[in-house]
N, C-alpha and C positions, 0 to 999 in steps of 0.2 A: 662702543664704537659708533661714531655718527658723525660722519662728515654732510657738510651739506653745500651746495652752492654759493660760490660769495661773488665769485666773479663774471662776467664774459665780456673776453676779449676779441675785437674784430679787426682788421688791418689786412690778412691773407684772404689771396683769390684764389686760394686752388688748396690740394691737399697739402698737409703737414705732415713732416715726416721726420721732423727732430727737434728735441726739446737739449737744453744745457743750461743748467743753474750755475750764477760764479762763485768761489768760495765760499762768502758769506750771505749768499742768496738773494742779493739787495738787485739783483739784475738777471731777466731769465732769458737767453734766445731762443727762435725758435725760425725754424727754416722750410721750404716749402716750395711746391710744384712751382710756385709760382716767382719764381725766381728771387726771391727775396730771403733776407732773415733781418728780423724784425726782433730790434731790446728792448726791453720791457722794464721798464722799475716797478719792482716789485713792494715799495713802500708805500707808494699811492698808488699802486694798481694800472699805471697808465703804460702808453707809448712814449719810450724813450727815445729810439729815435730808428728809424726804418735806412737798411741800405737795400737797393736795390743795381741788377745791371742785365738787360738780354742776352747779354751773351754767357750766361753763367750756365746755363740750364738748371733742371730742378736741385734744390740743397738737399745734399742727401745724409750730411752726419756734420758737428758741430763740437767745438772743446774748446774751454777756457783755458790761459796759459798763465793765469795767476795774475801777481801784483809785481808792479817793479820796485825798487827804493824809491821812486818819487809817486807813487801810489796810483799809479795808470794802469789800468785794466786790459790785457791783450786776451782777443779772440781768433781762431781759425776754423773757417770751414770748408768741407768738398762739396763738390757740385758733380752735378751729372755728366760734363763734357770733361772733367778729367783733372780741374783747375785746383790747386789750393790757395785759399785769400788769409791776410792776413791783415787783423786791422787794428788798431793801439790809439788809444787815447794820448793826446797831446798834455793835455794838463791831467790831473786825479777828477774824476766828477766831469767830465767834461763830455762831448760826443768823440764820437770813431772815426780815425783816417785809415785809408790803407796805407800801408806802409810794404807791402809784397806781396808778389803772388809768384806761381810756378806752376808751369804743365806738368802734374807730377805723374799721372796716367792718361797720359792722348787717346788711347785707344778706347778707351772705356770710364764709365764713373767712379768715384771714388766713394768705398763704403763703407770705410770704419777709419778712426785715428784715436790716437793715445798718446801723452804730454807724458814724457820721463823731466819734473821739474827740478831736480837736481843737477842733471846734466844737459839741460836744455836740449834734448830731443824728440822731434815729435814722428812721430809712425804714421804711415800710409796706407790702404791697401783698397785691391778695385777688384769690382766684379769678374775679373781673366784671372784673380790670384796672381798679382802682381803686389809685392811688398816692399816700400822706399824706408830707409832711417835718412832723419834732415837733422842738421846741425843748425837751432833758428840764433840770428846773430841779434845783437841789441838794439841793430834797426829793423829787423824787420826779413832778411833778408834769409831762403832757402840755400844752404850746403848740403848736396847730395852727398850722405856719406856711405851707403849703397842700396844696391838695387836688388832684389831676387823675385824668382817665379817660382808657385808652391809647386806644383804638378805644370804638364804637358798639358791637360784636358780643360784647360780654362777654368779651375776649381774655383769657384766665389768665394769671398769671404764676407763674413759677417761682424768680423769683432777683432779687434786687439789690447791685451791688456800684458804691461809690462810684471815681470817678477818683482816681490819684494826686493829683491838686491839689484834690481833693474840689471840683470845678468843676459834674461831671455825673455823674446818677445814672444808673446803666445800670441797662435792667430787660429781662427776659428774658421772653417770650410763649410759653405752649407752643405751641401747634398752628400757628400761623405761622413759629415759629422767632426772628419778630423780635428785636431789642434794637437798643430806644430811649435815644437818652440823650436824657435831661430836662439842661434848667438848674436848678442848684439854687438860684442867686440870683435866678433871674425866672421865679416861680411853677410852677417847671416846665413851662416850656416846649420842645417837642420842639427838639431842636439837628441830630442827629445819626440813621442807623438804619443796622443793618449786620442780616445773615439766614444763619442759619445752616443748613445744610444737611441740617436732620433737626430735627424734633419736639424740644422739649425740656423732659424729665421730671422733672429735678434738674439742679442747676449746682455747681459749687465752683470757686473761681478759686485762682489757685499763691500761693505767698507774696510772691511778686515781680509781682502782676497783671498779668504779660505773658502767661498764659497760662487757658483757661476750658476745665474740665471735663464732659459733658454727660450723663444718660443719653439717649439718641436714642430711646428708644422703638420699638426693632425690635429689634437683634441686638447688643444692648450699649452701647459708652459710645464717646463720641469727643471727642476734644483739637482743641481749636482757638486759633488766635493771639488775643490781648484787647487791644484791642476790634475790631480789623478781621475778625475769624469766617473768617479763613485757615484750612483744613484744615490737620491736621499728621499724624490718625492713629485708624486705628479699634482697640478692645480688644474684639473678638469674647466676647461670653458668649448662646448660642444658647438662647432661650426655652424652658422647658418646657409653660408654660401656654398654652389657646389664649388669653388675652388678654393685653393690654400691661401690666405692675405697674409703677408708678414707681420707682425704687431711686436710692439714692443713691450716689454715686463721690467720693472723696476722689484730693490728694495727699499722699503721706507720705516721710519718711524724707529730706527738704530737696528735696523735688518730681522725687524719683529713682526714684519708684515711683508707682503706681497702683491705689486700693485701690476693689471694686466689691461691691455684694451681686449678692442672682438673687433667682427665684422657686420655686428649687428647694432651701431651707437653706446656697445653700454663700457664702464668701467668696472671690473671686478676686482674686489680688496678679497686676499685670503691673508690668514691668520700662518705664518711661515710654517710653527714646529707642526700645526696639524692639516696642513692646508686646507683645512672649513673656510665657507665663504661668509663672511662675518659682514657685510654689504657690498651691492650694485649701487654703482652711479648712472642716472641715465644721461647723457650726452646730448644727441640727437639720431635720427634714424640711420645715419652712416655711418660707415664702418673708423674708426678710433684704431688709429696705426702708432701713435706717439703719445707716449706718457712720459712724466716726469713726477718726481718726490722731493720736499724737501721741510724737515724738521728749524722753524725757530726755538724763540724761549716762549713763548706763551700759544702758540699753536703748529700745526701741522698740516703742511700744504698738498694736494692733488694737481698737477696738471693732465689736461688729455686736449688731444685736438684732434681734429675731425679731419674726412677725407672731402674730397668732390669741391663743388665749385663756391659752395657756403660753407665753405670750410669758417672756425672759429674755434677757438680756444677758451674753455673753462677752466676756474679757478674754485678750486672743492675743498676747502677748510675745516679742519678739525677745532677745537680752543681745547684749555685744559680743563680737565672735569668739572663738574660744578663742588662734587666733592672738596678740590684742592685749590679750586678759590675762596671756596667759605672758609676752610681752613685758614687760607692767606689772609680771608679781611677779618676775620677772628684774631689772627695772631697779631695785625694790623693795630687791630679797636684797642686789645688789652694792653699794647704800649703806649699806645697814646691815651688813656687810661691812668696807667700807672706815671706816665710824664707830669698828666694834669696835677694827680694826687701828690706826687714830689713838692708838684710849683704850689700848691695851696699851704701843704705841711711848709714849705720853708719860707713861705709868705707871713702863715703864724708865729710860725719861732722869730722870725723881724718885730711882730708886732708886740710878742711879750717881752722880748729883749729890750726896744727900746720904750717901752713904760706905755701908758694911755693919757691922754693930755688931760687936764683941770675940765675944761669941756664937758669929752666923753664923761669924766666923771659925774657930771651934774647933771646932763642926759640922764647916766644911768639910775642918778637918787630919784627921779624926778619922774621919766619913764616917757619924757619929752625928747625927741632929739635934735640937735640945735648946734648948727655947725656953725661958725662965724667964718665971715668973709678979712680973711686974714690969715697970711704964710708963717708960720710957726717952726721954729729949726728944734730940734732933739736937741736934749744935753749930750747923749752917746751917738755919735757918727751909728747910722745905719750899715748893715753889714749887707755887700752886694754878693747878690748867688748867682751863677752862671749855669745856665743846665746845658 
């Protein structure tokens, strides 16, 4: 295990505070204090292209909405005044227009959202515990298809993640710990509630939703079964601050690792079944609220971004073993190898086939070799090999 620094990226003035990879990871956003979210192409590392607007306030959560048949990329994100944006490429490969937006929580920011891509809808939900399902159309455009409030008491929420049968919305409460599941076919209405054992500050669920991420808001992050909030394991990362920072915790690497910020600059990798810490990344001196994970074919990505007013974003690289490359250019060399030895063997059998000329022969009595300047055809057509 040995990730190291490959990247850093600059463009954000203020804290980050959400990271979102697209499908196929070719594009990463990330969004921030400073009113912005900012694409990234992730093939050359660079700035793809930055939107910006004052009146958005800070971005607080981000989600890609797939691809369409004509291969354009739609993004949504909330912002801190309650707004949701929505913005869709005109051509495939192209930049981002908006295309919609909607006051979806006036009252408050908006803190978690979740894409059900089968039936085009996306979830809501804002610091008062206020939960929206939208019907998004093929321009762009929000259908409230309803509205609920979890509790009376302004319960926050941190997280939403649809069921496998996209039946119920589960939604995460900080300071109760709760998660409700809503119906999503009947206006949301409460079905179900399971409690988890610790405050919760960030969520992230596995790629297989049998499993949910937490930061606990004490002494680090902890793994629970989904949706039953079965304990499975705590990933100790001991405060530096005397108060509680929210950070984010990821799965990575096919949910065989566990990826966490702090409030002290560093990124911590735990090893998921035993949660040993198998490396620190060091960031910079401030506190690391936003991570991100994502696995290509020949390596494996880290993001983390920083807080405060030099905020930036690193890019921390794994490759594959050195083992399983030598392996590869091993396996590589001996076919090309064995091609070459093909192309020689059937180069000979041409040359005994079609006989040695008078020439050659008198070269060979002689031990002189002596090519004459003149095109000579075979009596027997040459036989062409294809490899």
């Amino acid at each position: 295990m040995h990730y190291q620094q490959s990247h850093k990226l600059s463009g954000h003035a203020d804290s980050i505070n959400a990271f979102a990879f697209n499908l196929d990871g070719s594009l990463l956003a990330s969004g921030g204090d400073d009113q912005k979210v900012i694409i990234w192409s992730m093939e050359e590392v660079t700035l793809f292209q930055e939107l910006h607007d004052i009146s958005w306030g800070q971005i607080t959560t981000i989600v890609w909405l797939g691809i369409d048949a004509e291969g354009r990329e739609s993004i949504v994100f909330g912002c801190g005044r309650g707004m949701l944006h929505l913005y869709c490429q005109n051509r495939a490969g192209t930049t981002f227009v908006e295309r919609g937006s909607v006051a979806a929580h006036s009252r408050t920011s908006v803190e978690a959202l979740a894409f059900d891509a089968p039936g085009r809808r996306l979830a809501s939900s804002s610091a008062h515990g206020d939960v929206c399902l939208w019907a998004i159309t093929e321009e762009g455009a929000f259908n409230l298809l309803w509205a609920n409030r979890i509790s009376d008491r302004h319960e926050g929420t941190r997280g939403l993640v649809f069921s496998e049968d996209h039946s119920l919305l589960h939604v995460f409460c900080t300071e109760t710990g709760y998660i409700h599941g809503l119906d999503v076919e009947n206006k949301g209405e409460r079905r179900k509630t399971w409690q988890a054992r610790s405050r919760i500050g960030s969520m992230a669920s596995s790629a297989t939703n049998r499993l949910a991420l937490v930061d606990n808001l004490d002494k680090g992050f902890t793994l629970y079964r989904f949706p039953t909030m079965g304990l499975v394991r705590h990933f100790l990362v001991p405060p530096s601050l005397p108060f509680y920072l929210i950070k984010q915790a990821v799965f990575a690497e096919s949910d065989t690792l566990v990826v966490g910020g702090s409030d002290n600059g560093k990124v911590h990798i735990f090893d998921l079944p035993s949660s040993r810490t198998v490396q620190v990344l060091n960031h910079a001196k401030d506190p690391v609220q936003a991570v991100a994970a994502f696995s290509y074919e020949h390596k494996h990505v880290i993001v983390s971004g920083s807080s405060g007013s030099n905020a930036d974003i690193r890019v921390h690289s794994r490759f594959l073993s050195t083992t399983y490359r030598t392996r590869f250019f091993s396996r590589s060399l001996v076919a090309i190898l064995l091609i070459a030895t093909l192309a020689s063997l059937l180069a000979f059998l041409t040359f005994i086939h079609s006989g040695p000329s008078d020439d050659i022969h008198s070269s060979l009595s002689t031990g002189v070799t002596y090519v004459p300047f003149k095109h000579t055809k075979p009596s027997t057509p040459l036989t062409t090999f294809h490899l």
